[in-house]
C-alpha positions in Angstrom: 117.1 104.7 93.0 118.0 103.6 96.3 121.3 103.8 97.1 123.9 101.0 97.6 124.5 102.2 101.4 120.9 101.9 102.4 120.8 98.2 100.9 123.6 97.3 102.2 122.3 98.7 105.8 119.1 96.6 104.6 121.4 93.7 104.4 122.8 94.0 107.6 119.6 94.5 109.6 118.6 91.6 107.8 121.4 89.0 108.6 121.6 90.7 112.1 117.6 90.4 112.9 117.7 86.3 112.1 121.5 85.7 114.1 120.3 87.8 117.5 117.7 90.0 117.3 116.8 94.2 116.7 116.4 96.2 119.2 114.0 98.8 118.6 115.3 101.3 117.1 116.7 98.8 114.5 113.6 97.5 114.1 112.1 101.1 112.9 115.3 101.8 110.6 114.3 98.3 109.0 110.9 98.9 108.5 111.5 102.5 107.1 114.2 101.5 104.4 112.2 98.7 103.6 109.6 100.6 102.8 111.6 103.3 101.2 112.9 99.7 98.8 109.6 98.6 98.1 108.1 102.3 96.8 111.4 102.5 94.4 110.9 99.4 93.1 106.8 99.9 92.5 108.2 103.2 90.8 110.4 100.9 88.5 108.0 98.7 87.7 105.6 101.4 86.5 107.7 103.3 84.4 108.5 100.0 83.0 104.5 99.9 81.9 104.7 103.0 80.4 107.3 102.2 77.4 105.8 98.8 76.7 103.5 97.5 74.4 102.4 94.2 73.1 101.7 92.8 69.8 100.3 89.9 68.6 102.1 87.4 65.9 100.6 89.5 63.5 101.8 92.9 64.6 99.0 94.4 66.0 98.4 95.6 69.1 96.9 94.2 71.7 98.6 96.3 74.6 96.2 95.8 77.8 93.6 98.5 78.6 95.1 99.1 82.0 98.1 99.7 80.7 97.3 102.1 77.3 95.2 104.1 80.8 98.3 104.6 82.7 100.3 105.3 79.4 97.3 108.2 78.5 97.1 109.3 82.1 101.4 110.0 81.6 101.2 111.7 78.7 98.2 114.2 79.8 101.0 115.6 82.5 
């Protein structure tokens, strides 16, 4: 998890980019910690995937294929 300096830093860069402008150097601290945001919260999202499944009003399920792959692919490692 990214920690509550770095967004706070993401925050800033943020507020400060739209009220006067980065210089450079800000610019590449932005782009990095937004990156380094986006590949934690992709992370999230996929471990979310791998605990789920999905059933029908009958109880059976119907769990996607794409999902059950990436579920299988976890388990094998």
């Amino acid at each position: 998890m990214i920690s509550n300096e770095k967004l706070e830093r993401i925050n800033q860069l943020a507020k400060k980019s739209k009220e006067e402008g980065l210089t450079l150097k800000e610019q590449t601290e932005q782009k990095e910690l937004r990156q380094e945001y986006l590949q934690n919260v992709r992370s999230s999202f996929k471990n979310q995937f791998k605990s789920m499944t999905v059933k029908d009003p009958e109880g059976n399920d119907v769990t996607p294929q794409k999902v059950r792959d990436l579920q299988n692919k976890n388990n094998k490692h």
